[in-house]
C-alpha positions as a printed Julia matrix, in Angstrom:
60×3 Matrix{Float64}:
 356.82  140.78  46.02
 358.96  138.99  43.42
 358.66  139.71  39.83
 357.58  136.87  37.71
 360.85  135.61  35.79
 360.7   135.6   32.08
 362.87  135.06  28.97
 362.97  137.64  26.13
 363.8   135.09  24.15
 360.51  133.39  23.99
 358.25  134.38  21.31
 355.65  132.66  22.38
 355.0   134.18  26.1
 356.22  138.07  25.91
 356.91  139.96  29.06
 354.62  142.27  30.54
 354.46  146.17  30.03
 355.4   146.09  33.95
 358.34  143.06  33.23
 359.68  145.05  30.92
 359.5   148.51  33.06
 361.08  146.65  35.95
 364.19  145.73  33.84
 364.41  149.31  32.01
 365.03  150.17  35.71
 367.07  147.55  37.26
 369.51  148.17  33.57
 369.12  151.85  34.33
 370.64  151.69  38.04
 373.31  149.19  36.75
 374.03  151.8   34.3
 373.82  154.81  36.67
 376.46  152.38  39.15
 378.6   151.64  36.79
 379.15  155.54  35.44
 379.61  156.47  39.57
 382.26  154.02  39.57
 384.0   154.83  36.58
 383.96  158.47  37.09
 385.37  158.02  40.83
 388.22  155.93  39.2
 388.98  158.3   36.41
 389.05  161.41  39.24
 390.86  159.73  41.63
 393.6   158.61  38.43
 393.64  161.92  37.77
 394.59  163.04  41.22
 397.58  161.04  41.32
 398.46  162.33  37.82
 398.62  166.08  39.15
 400.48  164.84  42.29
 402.56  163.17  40.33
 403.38  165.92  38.04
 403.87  168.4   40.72
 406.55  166.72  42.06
 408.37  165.72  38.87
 408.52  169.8   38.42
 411.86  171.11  39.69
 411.46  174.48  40.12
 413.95  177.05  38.57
């Protein structure tokens, strides 16, 4: 079933407790994406950084 569109900018016709719900969680799992993605990005950087630095060492 497909949620009844709405604007939050209209004073006159306010979105439903449920409208408003729905986008709490559709902003939440955007939110929750986003951080997956960013995290995997920063980890993987971060791999290449130690590789990186191990083989910049020269050992004595």
């Amino acid at each position: 079933m497909q949620p009844e569109p709405f604007d939050l900018n209209d004073i006159q016709h306010e979105p439903s407790d449920e409208q408003l719900a729905g986008l709490m969680q559709s902003v939440a799992a955007e939110a929750k994406h986003r951080a997956e993605v960013a995290q995997a990005a920063l980890m993987q950087r971060l791999r290449e950084e130690i590789v990186a630095a191990n083989v910049i060492r020269i050992p004595a």
